[in-house]
N, C-alpha and C positions, 0 to 999 in steps of 0.2 A: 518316724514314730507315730503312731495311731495314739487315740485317746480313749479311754474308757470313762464310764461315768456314770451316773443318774441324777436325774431329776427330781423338782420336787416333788411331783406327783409317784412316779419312779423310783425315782432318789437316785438321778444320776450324775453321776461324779465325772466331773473332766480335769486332766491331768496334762498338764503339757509343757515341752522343752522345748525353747527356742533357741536354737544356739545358731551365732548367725556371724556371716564376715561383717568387720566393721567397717571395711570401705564401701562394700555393695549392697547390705542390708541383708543380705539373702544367707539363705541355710548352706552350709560347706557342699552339702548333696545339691544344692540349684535351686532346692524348692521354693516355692512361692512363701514370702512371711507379710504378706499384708498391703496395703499400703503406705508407702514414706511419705515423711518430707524431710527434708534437712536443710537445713540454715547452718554454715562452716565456717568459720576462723571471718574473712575479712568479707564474706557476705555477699559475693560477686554473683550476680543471679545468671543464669542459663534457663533456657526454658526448652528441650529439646526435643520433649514432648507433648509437645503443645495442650502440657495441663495448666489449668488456672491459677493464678500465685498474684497477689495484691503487692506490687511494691510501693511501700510507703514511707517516707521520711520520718523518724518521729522527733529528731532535734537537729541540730549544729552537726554533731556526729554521727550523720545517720546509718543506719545497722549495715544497707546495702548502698553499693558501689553506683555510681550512676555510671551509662555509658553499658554498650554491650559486653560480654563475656567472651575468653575467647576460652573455643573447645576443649585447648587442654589445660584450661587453667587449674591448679589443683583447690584453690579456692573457692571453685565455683559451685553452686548450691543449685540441689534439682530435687524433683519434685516426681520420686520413679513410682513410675506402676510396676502392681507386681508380674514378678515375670512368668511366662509359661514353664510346666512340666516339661520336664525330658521325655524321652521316650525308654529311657533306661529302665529295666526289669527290677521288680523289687521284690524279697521274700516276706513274708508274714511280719506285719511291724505289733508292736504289743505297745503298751504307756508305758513312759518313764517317769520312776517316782523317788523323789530325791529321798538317798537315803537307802532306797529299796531295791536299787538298781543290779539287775545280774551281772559276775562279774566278768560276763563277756562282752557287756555291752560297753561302746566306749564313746565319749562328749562328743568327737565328730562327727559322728554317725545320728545321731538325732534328727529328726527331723521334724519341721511343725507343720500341726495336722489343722488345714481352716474352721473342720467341722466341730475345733474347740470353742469355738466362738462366733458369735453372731457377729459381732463385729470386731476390728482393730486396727491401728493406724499408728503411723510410727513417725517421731520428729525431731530431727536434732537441731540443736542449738547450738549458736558461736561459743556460749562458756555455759556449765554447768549451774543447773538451780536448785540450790540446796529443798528450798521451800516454796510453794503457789500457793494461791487457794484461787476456786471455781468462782465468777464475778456470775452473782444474780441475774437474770437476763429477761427483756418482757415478750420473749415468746412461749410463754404458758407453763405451766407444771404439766406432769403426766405425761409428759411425749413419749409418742409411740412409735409411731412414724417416722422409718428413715425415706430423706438420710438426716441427720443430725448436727447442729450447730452448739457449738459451745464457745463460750470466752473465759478466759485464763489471765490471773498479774500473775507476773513468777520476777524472783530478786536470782540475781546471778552470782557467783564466788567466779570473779576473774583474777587470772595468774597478777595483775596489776591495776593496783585498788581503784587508779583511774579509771579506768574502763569498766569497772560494773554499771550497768543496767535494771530498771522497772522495766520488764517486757509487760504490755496490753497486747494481748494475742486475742485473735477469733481464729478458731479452726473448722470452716464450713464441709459442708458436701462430705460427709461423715456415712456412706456408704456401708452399706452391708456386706461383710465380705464373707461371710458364712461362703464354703465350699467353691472359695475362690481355684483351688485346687486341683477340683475336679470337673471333668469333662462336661460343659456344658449343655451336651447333648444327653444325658445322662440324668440332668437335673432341671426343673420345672421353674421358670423365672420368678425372683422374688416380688409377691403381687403387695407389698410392701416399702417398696424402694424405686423411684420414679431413677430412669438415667443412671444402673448401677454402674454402667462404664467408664462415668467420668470417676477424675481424681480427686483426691482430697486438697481443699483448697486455702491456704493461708494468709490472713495478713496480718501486722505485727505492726504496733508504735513502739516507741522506748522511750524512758527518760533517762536523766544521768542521774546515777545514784552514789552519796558518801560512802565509800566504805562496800564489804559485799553485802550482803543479806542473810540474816541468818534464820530469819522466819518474814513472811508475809501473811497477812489476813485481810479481810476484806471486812467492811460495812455491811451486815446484813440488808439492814432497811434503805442503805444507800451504798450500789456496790461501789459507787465510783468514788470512795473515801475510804483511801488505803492508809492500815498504818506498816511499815517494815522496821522489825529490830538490827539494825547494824553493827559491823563487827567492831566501828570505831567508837561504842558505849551508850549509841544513841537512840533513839525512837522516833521516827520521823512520821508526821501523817501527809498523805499527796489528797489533791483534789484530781484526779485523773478523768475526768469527765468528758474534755475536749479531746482525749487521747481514744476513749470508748466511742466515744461519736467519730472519730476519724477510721472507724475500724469496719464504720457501713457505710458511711456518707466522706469520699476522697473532700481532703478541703481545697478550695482556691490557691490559698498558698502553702508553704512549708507553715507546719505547726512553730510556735514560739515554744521555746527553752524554759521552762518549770521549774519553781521551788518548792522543796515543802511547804505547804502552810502551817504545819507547827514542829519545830525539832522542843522533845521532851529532853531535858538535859538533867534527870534527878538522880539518874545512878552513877556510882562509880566505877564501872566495869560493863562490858557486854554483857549480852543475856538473851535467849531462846522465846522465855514464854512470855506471847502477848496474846488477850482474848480479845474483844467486843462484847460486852454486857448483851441479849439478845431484847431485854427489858424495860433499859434505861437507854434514851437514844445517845450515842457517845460516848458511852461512859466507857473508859479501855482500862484493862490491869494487864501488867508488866511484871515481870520476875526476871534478875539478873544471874550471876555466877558466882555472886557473893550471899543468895540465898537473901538480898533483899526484894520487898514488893511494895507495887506503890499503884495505887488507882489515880482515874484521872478522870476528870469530867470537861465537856465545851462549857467555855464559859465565850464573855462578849469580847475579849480580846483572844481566846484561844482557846486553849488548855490550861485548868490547874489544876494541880495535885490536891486530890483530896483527902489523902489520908496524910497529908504536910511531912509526915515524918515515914519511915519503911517499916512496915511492918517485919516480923523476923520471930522465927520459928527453927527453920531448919536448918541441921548443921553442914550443909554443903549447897553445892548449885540449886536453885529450883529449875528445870530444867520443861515445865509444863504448867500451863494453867489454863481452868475452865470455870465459866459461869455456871451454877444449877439456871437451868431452863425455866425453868417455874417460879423461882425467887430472887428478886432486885439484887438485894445482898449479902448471898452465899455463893462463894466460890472454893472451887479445889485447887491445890498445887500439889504438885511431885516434885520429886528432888533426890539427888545422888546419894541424899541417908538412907535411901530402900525405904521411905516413907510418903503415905498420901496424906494432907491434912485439909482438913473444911474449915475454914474460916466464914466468919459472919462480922462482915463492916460495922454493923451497930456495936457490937461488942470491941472490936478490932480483937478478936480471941480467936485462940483455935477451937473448935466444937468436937472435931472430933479427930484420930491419930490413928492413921491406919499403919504397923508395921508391913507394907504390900509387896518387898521382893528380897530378895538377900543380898542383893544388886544396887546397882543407878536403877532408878524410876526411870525413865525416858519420856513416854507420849503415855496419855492420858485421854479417855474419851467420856464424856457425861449422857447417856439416853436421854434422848428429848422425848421420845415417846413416854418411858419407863424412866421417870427420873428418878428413882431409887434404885438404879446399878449405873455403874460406874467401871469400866475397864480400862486395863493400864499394864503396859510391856515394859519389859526392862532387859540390862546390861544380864541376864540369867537366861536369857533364851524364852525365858514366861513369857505367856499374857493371862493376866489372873477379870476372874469377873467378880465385881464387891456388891452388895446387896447392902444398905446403905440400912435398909430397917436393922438386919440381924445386927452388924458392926455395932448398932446401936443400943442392942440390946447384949454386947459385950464380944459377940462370936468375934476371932480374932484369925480365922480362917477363908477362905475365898467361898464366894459359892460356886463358881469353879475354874478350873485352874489348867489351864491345856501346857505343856513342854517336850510343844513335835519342833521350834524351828533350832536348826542349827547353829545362828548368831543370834546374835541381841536386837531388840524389837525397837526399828525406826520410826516405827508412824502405827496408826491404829484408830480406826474411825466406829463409830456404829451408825449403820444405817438408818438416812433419815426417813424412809420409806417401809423400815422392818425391824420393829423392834428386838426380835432375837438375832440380826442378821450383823456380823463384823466383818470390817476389813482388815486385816496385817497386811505391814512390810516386814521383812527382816533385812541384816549384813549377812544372810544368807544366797543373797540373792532372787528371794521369792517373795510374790503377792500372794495371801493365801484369804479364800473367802469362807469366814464359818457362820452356823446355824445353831445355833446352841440349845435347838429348842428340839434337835431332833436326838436321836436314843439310838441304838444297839438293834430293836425291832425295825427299825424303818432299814436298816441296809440288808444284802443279801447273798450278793455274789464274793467269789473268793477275795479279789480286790479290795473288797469293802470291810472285807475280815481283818486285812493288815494297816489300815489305817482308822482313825479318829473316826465315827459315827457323824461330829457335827462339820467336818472336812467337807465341806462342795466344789471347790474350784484350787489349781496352783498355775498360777502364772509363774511366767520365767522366761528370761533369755535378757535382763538388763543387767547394769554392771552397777552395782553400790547404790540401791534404792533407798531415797530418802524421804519421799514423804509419796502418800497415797490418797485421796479423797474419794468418795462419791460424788456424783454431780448430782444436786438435790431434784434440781425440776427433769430429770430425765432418767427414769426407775432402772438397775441395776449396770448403769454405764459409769465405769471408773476411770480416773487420772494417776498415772505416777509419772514420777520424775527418778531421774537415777545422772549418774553421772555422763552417760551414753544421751540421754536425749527425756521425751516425753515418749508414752505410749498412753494412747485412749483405746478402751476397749469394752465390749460387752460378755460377758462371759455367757457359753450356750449351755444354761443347767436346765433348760429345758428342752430337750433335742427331738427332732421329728422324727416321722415311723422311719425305722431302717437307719437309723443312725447309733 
């Protein structure tokens, strides 16, 4: 499959299906899909291509096997580069676009095209994670320059509650793989990527976690102060500091076994939505499945609840929450009543009641640039955008309102580098990235006729993606997770002559 597209100078649009074997990584056709890594069931490492891989203890239990691998172990965990082209003759490939697809064309036959993307890197993991979020890092904002490093906490859903895990990942040497595809000879070396031959290179601590994980967040101002909502009712905060530090600097000995330093025990039931105040250092709020909410502050022995009692509004789960960016003590929830509501701590009131879906609300996201819009997906296939003046001024309608995805909207971010720029997931299957700021004039070609205007990018080829982020300090490079594994990637909307 080829991609079409434009940029944003352009306006070109890239389109892409990856549909790929689950044991080899690769497209049913052979083609090249990136870079892996995989981390499998009991973790047994092989290294068979002599690419770089950090093995690290990170407790009692640790992720990987010590002692060699043997070759056919089906256990064993590699780290493939991607493979070469065939020499097999191909006819005129076109994009594929969910939904739009002719009906001669059939899922096996897909293939992915590199020149979708500047970059991309693929990574499984022993048990699926519902939820991460991106751990702040001190190598700089703005990065431009591959190849790229990033650090990740992600909570696991393991088949046996014993065995979930806090993964601390770094995934280094984040290579450019734009036109890994094609014939080298053919194509001028990226004078932006030192070493684009090596692999992508991982290393990973863990802790033992209660329960699986049904969200993670990170500490803005201090990444290495996690909290995770768990599925056994709880909120736990880690000090993961010694685990970040072992993830650059190998320690002398095996890491010691960690506690939470605070389990919140104020709800009665599990719950999804936990934030970090970006304002008030600590300060965390929590919503469960019973539609209660409850803030928290560090105090000298901990955590206490500061609101002593649960706030309560809506008639079903809250299922999301966010701080306003700009103010200490306004915050939004969503919730399975198809409602967003603003609350303001000094009052302990609702301020304002957004009827937002016909649906469950799901994920919620607050503009930090533009803190008067507010976006939010739900169980309807929507993702609506709210304009926080108009609401206020009574308008009970979106300022606008997109219903291209298939399923219901898992995750939903706005970028922290663009203010009219979003990220979706759906249980469709896709990442989709829009621009809300572009129109009808800016597109042109026929392609651009049968889709969305503010449409820039579709990712695809994971299986039940749950949550998706930007990485803040590294402009237009994304994370999802899905049931299949992680994929990091850069999306190419801005593609070179000839492309």
């Amino acid at each position: 499959m080829s991609d079409e597209g434009r940029s944003k100078g352009g306006r070109k649009r890239k389109a892409q299906e990856d549909v790929m074997d689950d044991d080899t990584g690769v497209s049913p056709s052979g083609k090249a899909r990136g870079k892996q890594i995989e981390m499998e069931n009991e973790m047994n490492y092989e290294d068979p291509f002599e690419d770089e891989y950090d093995d690290e203890e990170g407790d009692e239990d640790a992720m990987m096997a010590e002692g060699d691998a043997d070759d056919d172990d089906e256990n064993a965990m590699d780290v493939t580069p991607a493979l070469e082209d065939d020499d097999e003759e191909t006819g005129p490939m076109k994009a594929f676009i969910p939904g739009m697809e002719d009906e001669d064309v059939q899922m096996g036959e897909l293939e992915y095209d590199s020149t979708a993307y500047d970059m991309i890197h693929f990574m499984k993991v022993e048990w699926p994670c519902l939820s991460f979020d991106v751990i702040a890092d001190a190598l700089g904002n703005n990065r431009q320059r591959f190849p790229h490093t990033a650090y990740v906490v992600a909570g696991t859903q393991a088949d046996v509650g014993a065995q979930n895990r806090l993964y601390l990942l770094k995934m280094s040497q984040l290579h450019k793989t734009r036109n890994d595809d094609v014939d080298s000879d053919d194509e001028d070396a990226d004078e932006d990527d030192d070493g684009d031959d090596e692999d992508a290179a991982l290393t990973f601590r863990q802790i033992k976690h209660p329960g699986g994980t049904n969200r993670v967040r990170s500490l803005p101002s201090q990444a290495h102060v996690v909290a995770t909502w768990s599925d056994n009712g709880k909120v736990y905060i880690w000090n993961t500091l010694q685990h970040i530090h072992a993830l650059d600097v190998p320690p002398a000995a095996k890491l010691k076994s960690v506690a939470p330093i605070e389990t919140l025990s104020g709800h009665r039931t599990e719950g999804y939505a936990v934030s970090w105040n970006a304002n008030v250092e600590g300060r965390l709020g929590t919503a469960d499945c019973n539609g209660d909410i409850l803030v928290w502050l560090p105090a000298e022995a901990g955590w206490k609840c500061e609101t002593q009692s649960p706030l309560r509004a809506h008639q079903g789960s809250v299922e999301d929450l966010h701080w306003n960016p700009a103010e200490t003590d306004v915050f939004a929830t969503c919730s399975v009543d198809g409602t967003i509501k603003l609350w303001d701590l000094r009052q302990r009131a609702v301020g304002l009641n957004i009827k937002a879906h016909s649906s469950d609300v799901n994920v919620m996201s607050w503009n930090r640039a533009a803190n008067h819009l507010i976006v939010s997906g739900g169980d309807d296939n929507v993702f609506n955008v709210w304009d926080l003046r108009l609401v206020a001024q009574g308008q009970t309608t979106p300022a606008r309102s997109f219903n291209w995805h298939k399923g219901p909207i898992t995750s939903i971010e706005w970028n922290p580098n663009d203010e009219s720029s979003i990220i979706v997931s759906s249980e469709d299957n896709t990442v989709t990235l829009w621009d809300i700021a572009l129109t009808n004039e800016d597109t042109g070609d026929a392609l651009d006729e049968k889709l969305p205007p503010e449409l820039l990018f579709i990712h695809q080829g994971q299986d039940q993606i749950k949550e998706v982020h930007w990485h803040p300090q590294i402009p237009d490079v994304l994370i999802s997770t899905a049931a299949d594994g992680f994929n990091v990637f850069k999306p190419n909307i801005t593609p070179q002559e000839g492309e």
